[in-house]
PDB file of N, CA, C and O in Angstrom:
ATOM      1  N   UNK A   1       3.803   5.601   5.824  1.00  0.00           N
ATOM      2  CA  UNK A   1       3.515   4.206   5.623  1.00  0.00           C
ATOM      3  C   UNK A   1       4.836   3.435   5.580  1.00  0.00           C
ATOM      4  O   UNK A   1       5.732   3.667   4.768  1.00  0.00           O
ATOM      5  N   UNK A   2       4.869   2.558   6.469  1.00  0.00           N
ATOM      6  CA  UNK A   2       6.006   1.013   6.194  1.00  0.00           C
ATOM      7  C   UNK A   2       6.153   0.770   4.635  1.00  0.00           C
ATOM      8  O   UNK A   2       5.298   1.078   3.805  1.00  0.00           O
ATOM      9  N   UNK A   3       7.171   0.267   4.413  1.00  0.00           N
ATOM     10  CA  UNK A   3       7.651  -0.043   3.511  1.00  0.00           C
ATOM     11  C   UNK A   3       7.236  -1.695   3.949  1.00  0.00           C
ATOM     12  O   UNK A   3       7.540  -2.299   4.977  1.00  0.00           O
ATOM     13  N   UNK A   4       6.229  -2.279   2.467  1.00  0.00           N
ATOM     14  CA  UNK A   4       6.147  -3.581   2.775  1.00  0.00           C
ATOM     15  C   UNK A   4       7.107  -4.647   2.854  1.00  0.00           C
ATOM     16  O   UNK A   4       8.297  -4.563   2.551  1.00  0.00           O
ATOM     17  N   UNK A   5       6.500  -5.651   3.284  1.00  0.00           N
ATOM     18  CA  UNK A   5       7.066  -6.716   3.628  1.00  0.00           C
ATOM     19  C   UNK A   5       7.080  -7.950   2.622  1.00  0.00           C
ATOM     20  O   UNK A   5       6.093  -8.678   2.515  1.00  0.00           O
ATOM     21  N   UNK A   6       8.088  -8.123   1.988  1.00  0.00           N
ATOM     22  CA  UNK A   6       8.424  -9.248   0.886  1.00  0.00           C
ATOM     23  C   UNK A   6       8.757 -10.547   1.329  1.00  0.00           C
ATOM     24  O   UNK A   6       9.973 -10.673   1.472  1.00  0.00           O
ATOM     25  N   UNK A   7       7.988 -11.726   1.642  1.00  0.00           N
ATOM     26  CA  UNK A   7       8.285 -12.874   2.186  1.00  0.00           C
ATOM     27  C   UNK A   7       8.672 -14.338   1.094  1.00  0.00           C
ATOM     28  O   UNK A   7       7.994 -15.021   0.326  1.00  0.00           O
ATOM     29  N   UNK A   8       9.702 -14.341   1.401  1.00  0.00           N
ATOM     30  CA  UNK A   8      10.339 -15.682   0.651  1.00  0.00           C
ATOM     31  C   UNK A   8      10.296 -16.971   1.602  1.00  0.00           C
ATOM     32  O   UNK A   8      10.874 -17.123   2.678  1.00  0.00           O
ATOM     33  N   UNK A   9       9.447 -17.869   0.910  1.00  0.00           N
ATOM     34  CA  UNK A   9       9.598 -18.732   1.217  1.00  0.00           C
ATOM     35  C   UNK A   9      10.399 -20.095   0.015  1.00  0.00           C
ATOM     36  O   UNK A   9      10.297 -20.448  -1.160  1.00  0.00           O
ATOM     37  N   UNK A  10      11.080 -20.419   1.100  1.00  0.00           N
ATOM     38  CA  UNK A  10      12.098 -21.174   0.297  1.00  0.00           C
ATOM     39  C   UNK A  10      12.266 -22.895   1.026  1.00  0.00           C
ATOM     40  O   UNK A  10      11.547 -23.520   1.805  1.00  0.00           O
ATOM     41  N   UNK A  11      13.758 -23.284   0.230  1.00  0.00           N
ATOM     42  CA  UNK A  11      14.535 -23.870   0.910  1.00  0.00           C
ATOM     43  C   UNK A  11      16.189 -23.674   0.307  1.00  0.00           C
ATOM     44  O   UNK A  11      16.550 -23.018  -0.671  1.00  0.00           O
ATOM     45  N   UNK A  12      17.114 -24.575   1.361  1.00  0.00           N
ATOM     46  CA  UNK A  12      18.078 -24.013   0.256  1.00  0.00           C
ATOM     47  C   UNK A  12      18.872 -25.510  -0.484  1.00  0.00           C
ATOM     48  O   UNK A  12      19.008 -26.712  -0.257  1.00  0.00           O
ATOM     49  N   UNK A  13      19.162 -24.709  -1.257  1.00  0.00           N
ATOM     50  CA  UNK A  13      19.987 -25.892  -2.262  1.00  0.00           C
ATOM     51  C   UNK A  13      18.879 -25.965  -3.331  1.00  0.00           C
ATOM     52  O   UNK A  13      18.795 -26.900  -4.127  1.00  0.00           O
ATOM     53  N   UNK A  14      17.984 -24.854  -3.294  1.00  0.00           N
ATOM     54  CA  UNK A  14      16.974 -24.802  -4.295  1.00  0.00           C
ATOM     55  C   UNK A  14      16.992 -23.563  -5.442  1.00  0.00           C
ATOM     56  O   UNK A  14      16.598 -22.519  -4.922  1.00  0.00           O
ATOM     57  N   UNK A  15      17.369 -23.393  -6.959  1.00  0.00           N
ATOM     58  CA  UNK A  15      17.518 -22.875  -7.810  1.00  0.00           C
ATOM     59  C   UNK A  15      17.113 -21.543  -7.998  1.00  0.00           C
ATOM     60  O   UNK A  15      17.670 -20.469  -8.228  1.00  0.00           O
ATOM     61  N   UNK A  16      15.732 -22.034  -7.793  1.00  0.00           N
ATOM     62  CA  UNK A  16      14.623 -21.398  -8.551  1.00  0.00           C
ATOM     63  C   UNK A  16      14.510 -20.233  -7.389  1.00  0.00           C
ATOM     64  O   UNK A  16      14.392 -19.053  -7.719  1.00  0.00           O
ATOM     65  N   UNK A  17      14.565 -20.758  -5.621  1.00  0.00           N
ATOM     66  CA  UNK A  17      14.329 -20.249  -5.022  1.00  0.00           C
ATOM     67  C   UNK A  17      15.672 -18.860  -4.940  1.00  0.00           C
ATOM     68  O   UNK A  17      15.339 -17.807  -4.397  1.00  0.00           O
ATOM     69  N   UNK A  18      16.824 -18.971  -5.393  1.00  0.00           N
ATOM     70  CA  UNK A  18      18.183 -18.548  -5.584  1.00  0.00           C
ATOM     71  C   UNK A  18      17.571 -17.426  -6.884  1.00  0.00           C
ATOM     72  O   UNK A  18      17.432 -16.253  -6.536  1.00  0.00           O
ATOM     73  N   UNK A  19      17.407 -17.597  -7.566  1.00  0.00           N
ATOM     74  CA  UNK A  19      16.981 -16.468  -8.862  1.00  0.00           C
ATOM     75  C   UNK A  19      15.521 -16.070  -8.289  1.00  0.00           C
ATOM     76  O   UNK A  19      15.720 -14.865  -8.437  1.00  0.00           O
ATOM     77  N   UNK A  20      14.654 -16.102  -7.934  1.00  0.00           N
ATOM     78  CA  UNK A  20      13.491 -15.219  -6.893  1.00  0.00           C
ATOM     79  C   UNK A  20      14.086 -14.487  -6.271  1.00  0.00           C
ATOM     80  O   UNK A  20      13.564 -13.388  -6.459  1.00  0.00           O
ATOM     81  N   UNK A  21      15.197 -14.363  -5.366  1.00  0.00           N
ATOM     82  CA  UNK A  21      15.987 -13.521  -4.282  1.00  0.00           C
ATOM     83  C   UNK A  21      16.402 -12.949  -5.057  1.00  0.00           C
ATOM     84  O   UNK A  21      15.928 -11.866  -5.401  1.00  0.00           O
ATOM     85  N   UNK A  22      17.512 -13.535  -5.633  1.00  0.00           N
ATOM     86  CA  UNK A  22      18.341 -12.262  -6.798  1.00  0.00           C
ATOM     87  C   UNK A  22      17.492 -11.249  -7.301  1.00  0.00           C
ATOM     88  O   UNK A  22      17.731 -10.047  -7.185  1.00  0.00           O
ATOM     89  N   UNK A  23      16.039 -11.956  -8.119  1.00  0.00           N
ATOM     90  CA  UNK A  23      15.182 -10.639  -8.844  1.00  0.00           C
ATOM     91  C   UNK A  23      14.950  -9.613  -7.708  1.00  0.00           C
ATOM     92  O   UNK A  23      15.408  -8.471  -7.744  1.00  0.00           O
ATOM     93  N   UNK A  24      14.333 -10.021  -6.875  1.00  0.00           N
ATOM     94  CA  UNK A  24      13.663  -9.117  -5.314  1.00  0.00           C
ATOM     95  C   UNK A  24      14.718  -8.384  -5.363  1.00  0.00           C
ATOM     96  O   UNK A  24      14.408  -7.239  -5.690  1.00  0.00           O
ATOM     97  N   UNK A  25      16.059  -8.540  -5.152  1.00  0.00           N
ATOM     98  CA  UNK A  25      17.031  -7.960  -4.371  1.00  0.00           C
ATOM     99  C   UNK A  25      17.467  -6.784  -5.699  1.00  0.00           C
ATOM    100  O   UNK A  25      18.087  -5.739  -5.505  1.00  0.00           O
ATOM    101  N   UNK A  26      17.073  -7.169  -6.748  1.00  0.00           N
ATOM    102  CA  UNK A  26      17.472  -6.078  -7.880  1.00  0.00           C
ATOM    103  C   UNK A  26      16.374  -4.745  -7.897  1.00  0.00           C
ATOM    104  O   UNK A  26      16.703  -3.573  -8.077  1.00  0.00           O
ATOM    105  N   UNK A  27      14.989  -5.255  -7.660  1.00  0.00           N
ATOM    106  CA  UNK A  27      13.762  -4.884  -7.366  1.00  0.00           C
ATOM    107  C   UNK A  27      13.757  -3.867  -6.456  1.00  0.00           C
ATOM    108  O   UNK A  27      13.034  -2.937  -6.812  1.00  0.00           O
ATOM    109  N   UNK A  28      14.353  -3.699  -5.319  1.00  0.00           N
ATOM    110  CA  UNK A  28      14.515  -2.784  -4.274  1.00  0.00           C
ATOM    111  C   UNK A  28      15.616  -1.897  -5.078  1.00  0.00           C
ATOM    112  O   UNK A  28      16.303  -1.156  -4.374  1.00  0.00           O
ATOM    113  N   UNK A  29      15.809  -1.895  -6.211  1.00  0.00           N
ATOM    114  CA  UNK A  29      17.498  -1.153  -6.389  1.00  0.00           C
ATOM    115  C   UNK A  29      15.984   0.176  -6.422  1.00  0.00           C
ATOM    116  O   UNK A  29      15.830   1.161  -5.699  1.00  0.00           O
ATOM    117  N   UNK A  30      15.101  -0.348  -7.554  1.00  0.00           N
ATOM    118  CA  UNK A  30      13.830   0.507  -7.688  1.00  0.00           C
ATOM    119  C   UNK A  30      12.906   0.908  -6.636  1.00  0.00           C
ATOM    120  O   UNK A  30      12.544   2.084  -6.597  1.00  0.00           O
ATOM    121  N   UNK A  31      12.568   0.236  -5.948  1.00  0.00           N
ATOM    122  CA  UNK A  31      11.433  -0.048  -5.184  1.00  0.00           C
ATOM    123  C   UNK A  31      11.754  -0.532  -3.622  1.00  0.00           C
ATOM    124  O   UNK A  31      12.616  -1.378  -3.385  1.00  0.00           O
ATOM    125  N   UNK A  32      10.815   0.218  -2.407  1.00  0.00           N
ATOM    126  CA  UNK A  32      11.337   0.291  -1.471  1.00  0.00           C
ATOM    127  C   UNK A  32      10.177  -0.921  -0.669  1.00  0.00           C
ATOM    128  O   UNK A  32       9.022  -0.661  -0.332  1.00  0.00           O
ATOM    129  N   UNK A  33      10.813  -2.114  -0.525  1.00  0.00           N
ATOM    130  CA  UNK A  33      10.424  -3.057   0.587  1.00  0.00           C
ATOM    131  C   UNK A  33      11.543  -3.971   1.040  1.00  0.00           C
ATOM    132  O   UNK A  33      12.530  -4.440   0.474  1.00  0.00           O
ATOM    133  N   UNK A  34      11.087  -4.049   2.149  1.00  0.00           N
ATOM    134  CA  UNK A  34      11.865  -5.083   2.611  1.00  0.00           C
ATOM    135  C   UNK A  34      11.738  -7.055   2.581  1.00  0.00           C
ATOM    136  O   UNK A  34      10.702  -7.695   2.760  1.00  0.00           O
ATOM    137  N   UNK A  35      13.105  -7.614   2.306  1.00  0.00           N
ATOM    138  CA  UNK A  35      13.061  -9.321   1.893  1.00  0.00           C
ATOM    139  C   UNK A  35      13.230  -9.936   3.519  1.00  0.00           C
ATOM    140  O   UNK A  35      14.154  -9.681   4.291  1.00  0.00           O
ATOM    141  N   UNK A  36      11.834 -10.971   3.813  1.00  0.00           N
ATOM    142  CA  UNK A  36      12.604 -11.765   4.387  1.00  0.00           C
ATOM    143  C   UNK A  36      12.282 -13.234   3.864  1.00  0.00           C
ATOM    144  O   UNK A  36      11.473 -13.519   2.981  1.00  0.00           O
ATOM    145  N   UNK A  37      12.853 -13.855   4.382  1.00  0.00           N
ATOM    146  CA  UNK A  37      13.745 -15.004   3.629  1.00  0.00           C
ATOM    147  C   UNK A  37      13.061 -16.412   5.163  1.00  0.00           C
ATOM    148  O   UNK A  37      13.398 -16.382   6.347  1.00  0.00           O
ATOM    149  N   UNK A  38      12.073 -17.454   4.477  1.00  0.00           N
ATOM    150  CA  UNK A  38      11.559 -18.209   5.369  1.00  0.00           C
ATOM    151  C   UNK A  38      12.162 -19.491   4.730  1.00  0.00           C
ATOM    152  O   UNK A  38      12.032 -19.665   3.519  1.00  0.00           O
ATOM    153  N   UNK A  39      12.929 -20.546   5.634  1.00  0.00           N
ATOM    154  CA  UNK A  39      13.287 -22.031   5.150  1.00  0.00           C
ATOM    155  C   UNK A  39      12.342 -22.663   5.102  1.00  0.00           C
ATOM    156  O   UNK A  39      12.764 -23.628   5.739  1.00  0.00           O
ATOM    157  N   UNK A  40      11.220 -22.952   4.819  1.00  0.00           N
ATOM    158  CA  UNK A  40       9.992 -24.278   4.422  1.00  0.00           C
ATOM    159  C   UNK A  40      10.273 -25.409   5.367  1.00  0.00           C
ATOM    160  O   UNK A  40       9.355 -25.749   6.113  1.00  0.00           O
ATOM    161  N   UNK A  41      11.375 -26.010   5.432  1.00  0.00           N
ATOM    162  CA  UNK A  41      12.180 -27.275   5.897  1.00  0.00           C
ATOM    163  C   UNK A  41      12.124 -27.109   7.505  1.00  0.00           C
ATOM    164  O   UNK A  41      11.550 -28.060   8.036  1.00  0.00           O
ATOM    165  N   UNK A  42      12.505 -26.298   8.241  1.00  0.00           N
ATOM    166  CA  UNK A  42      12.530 -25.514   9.205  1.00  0.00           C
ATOM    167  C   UNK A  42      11.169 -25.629   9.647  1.00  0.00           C
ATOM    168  O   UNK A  42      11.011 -25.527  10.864  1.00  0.00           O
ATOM    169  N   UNK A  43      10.238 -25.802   9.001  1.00  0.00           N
ATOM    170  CA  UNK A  43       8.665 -25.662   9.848  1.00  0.00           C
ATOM    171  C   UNK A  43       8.204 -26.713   9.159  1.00  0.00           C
ATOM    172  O   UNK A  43       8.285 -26.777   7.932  1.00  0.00           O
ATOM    173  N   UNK A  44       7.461 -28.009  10.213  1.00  0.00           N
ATOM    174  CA  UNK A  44       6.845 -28.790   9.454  1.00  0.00           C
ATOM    175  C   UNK A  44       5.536 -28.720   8.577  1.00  0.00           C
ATOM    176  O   UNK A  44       5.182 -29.445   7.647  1.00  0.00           O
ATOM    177  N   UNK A  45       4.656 -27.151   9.409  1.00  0.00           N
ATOM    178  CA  UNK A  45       3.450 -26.794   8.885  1.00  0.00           C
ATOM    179  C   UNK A  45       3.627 -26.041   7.550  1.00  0.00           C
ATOM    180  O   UNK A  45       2.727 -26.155   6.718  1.00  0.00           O
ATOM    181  N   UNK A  46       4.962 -25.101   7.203  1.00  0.00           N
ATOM    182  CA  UNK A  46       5.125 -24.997   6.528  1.00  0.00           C
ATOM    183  C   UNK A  46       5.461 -25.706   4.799  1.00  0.00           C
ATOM    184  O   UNK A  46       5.175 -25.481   3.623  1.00  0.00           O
ATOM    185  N   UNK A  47       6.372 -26.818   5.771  1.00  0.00           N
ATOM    186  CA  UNK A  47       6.483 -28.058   4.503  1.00  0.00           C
ATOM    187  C   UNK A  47       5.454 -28.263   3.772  1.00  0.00           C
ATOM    188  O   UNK A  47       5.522 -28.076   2.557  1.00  0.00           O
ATOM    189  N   UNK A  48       4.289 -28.691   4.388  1.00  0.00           N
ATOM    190  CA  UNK A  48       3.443 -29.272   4.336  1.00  0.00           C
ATOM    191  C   UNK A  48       2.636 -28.156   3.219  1.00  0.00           C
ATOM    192  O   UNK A  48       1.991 -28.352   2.188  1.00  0.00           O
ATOM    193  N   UNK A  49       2.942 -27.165   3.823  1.00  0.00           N
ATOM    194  CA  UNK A  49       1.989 -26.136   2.706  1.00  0.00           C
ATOM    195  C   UNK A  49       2.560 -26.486   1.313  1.00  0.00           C
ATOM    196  O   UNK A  49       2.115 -27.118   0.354  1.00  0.00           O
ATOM    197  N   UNK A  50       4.180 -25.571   1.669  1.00  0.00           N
ATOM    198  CA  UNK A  50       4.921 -24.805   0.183  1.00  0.00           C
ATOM    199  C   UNK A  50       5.713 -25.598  -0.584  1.00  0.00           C
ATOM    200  O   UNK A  50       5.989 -25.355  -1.759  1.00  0.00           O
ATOM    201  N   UNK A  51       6.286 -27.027   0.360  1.00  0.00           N
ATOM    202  CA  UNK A  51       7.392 -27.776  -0.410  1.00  0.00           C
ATOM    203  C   UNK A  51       6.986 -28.183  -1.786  1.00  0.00           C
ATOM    204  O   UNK A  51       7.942 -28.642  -2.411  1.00  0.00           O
ATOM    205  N   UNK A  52       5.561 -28.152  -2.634  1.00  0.00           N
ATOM    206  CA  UNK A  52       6.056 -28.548  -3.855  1.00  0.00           C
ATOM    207  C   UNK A  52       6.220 -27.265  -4.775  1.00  0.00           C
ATOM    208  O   UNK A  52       6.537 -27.320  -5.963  1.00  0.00           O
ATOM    209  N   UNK A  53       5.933 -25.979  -3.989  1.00  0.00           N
ATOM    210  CA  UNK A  53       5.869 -25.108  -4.630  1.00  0.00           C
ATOM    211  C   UNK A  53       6.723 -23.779  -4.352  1.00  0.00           C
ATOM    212  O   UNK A  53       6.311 -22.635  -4.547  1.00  0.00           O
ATOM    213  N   UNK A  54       8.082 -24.161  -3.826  1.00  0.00           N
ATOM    214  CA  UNK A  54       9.266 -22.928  -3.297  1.00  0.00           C
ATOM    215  C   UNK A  54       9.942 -22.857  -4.870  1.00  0.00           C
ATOM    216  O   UNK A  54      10.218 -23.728  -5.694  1.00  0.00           O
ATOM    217  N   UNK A  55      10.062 -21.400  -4.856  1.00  0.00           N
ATOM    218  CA  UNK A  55       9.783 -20.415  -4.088  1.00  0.00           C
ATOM    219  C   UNK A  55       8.496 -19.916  -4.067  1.00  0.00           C
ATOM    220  O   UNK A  55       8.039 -19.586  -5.162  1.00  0.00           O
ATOM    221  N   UNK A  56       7.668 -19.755  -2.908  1.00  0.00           N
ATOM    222  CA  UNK A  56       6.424 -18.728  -3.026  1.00  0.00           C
ATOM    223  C   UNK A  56       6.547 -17.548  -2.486  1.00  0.00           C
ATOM    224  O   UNK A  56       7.301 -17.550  -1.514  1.00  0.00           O
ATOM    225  N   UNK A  57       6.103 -16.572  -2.744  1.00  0.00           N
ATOM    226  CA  UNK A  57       6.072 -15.119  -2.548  1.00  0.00           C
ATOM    227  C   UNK A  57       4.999 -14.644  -2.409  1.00  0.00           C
ATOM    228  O   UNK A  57       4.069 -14.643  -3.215  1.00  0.00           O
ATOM    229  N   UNK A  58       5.068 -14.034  -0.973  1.00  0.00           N
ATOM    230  CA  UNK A  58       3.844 -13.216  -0.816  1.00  0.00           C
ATOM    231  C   UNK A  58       4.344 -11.681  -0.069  1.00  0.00           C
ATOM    232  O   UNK A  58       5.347 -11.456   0.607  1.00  0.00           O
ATOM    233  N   UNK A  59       3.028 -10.589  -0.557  1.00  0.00           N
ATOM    234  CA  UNK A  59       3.508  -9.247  -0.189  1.00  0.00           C
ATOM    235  C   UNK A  59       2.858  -9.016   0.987  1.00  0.00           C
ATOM    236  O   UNK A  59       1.646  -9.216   0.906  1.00  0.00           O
ATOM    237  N   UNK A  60       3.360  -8.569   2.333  1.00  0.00           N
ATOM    238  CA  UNK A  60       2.408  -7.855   3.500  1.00  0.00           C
ATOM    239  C   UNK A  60       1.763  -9.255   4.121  1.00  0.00           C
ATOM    240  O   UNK A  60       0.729  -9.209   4.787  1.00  0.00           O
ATOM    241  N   UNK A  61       2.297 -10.218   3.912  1.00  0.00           N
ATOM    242  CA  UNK A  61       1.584 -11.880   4.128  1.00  0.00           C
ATOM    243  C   UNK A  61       0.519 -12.431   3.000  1.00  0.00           C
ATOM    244  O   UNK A  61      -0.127 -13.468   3.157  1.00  0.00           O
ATOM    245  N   UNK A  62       0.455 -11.824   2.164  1.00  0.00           N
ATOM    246  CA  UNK A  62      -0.777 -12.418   1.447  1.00  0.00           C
ATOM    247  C   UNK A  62      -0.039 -12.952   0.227  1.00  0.00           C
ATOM    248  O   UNK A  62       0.973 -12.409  -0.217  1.00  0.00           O
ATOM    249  N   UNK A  63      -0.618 -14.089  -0.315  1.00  0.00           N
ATOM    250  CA  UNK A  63       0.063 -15.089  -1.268  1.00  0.00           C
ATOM    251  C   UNK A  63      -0.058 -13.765  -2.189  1.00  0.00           C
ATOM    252  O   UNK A  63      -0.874 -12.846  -2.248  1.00  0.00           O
ATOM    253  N   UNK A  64       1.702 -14.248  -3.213  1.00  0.00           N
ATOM    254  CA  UNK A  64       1.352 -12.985  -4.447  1.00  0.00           C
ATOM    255  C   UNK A  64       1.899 -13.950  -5.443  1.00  0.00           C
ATOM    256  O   UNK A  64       1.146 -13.986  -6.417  1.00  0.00           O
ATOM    257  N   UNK A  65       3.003 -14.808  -5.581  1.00  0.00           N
ATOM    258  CA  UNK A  65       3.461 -15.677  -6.947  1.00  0.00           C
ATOM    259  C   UNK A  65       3.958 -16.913  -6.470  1.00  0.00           C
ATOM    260  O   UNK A  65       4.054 -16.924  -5.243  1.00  0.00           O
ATOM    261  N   UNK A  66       4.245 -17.776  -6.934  1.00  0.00           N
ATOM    262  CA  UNK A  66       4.893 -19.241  -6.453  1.00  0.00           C
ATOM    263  C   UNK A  66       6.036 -19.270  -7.507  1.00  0.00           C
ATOM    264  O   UNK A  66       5.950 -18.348  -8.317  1.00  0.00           O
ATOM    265  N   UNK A  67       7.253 -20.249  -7.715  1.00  0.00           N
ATOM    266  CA  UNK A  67       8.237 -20.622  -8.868  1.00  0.00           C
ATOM    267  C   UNK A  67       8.898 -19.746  -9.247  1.00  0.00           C
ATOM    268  O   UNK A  67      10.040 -20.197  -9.336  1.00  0.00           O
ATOM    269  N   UNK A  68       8.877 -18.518  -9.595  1.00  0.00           N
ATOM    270  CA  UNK A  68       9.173 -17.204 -10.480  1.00  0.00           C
ATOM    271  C   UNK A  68       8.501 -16.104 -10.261  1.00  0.00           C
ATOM    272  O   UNK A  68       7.284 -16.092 -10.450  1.00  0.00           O
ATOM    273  N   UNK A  69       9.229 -14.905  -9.791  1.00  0.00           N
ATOM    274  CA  UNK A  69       8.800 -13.620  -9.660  1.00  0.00           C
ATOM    275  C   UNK A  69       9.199 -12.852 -11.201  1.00  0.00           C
ATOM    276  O   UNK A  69      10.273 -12.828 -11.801  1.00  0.00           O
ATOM    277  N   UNK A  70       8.022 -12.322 -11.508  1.00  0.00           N
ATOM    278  CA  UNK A  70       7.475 -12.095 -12.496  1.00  0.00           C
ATOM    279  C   UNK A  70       7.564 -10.070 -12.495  1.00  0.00           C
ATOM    280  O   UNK A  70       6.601  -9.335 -12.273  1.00  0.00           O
ATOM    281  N   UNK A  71       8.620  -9.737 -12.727  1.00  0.00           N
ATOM    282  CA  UNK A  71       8.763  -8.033 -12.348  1.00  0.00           C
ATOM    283  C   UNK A  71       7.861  -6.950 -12.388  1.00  0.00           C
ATOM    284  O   UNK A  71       7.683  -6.023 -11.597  1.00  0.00           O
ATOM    285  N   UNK A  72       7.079  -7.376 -13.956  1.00  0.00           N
ATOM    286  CA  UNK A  72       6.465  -6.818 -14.179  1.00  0.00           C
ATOM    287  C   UNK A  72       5.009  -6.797 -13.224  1.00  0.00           C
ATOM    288  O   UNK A  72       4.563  -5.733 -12.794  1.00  0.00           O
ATOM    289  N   UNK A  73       4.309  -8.190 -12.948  1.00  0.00           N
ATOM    290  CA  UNK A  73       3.583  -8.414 -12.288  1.00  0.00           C
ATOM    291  C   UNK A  73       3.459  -7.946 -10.434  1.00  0.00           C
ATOM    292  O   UNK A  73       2.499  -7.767  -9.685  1.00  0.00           O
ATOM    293  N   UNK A  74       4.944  -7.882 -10.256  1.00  0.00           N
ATOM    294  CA  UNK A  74       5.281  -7.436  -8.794  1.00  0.00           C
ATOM    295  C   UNK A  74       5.295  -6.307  -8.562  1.00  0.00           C
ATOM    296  O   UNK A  74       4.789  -5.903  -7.516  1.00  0.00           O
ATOM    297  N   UNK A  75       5.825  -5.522  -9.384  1.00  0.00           N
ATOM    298  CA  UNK A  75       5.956  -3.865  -9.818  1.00  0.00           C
ATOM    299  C   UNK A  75       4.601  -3.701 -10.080  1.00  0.00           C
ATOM    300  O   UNK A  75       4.617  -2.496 -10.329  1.00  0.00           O
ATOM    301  N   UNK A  76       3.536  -4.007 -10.194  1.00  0.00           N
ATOM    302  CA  UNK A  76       2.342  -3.836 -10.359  1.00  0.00           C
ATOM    303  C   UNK A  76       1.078  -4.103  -8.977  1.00  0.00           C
ATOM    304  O   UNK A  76       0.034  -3.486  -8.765  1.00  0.00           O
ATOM    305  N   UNK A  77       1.806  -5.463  -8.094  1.00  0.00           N
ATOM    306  CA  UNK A  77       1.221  -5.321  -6.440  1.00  0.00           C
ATOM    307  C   UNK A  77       1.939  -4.471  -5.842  1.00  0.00           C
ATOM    308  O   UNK A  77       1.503  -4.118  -4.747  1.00  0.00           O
ATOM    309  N   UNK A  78       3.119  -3.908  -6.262  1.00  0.00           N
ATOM    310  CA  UNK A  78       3.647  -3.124  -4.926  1.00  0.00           C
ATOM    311  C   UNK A  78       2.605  -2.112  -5.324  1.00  0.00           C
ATOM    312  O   UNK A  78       1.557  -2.123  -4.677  1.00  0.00           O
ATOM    313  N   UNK A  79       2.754  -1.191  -6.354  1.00  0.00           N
ATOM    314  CA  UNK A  79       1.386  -0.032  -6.509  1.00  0.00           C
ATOM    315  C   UNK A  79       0.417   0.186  -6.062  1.00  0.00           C
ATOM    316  O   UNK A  79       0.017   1.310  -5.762  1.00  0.00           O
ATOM    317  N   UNK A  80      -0.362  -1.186  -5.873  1.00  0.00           N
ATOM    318  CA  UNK A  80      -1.656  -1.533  -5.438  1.00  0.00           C
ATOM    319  C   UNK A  80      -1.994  -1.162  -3.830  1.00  0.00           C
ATOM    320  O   UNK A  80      -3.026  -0.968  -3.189  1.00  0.00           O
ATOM    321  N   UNK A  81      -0.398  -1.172  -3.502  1.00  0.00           N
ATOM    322  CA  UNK A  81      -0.701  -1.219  -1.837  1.00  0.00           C
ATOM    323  C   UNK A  81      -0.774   0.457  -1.341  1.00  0.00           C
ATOM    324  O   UNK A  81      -0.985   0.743  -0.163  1.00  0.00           O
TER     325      UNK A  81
END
């Protein structure tokens, strides 16, 4: 099995979205998926979704947290999969 897919959606010059990456990126020290990293700003359909709510995070594409990744809670969908 693939090692899932961790999708950040962001923008930059954004905080919150800056400490979401950092946690993820500590997260793999444990746990094997891969980050990618989407600009919001960059897609207007996207704007339109996530801009009041970057950072959102979803695992394998499916929405999993918005604002704050939550370790315990994430360490708990990766299992699931």
């Amino acid at each position: 099995m693939s090692a899932p897919i961790v999708t950040i959606y962001s923008r930059n010059m954004c905080h919150l979205c800056e400490v979401a990456h950092e946690t993820l990126v500590q997260l793999q020290n444990d746990y094997d998926f891969t980050i990618e990293k989407i600009d919001v700003d960059a897609n207007a359909d996207l704007q339109m979704l996530y801009s009041e709510q970057v950072p959102v995070i979803h695992i394998n594409g499916k929405p999993h947290d918005f604002f704050r990744v939550d370790p315990e809670r994430f360490k708990a969908a990766l299992a699931e999969l």
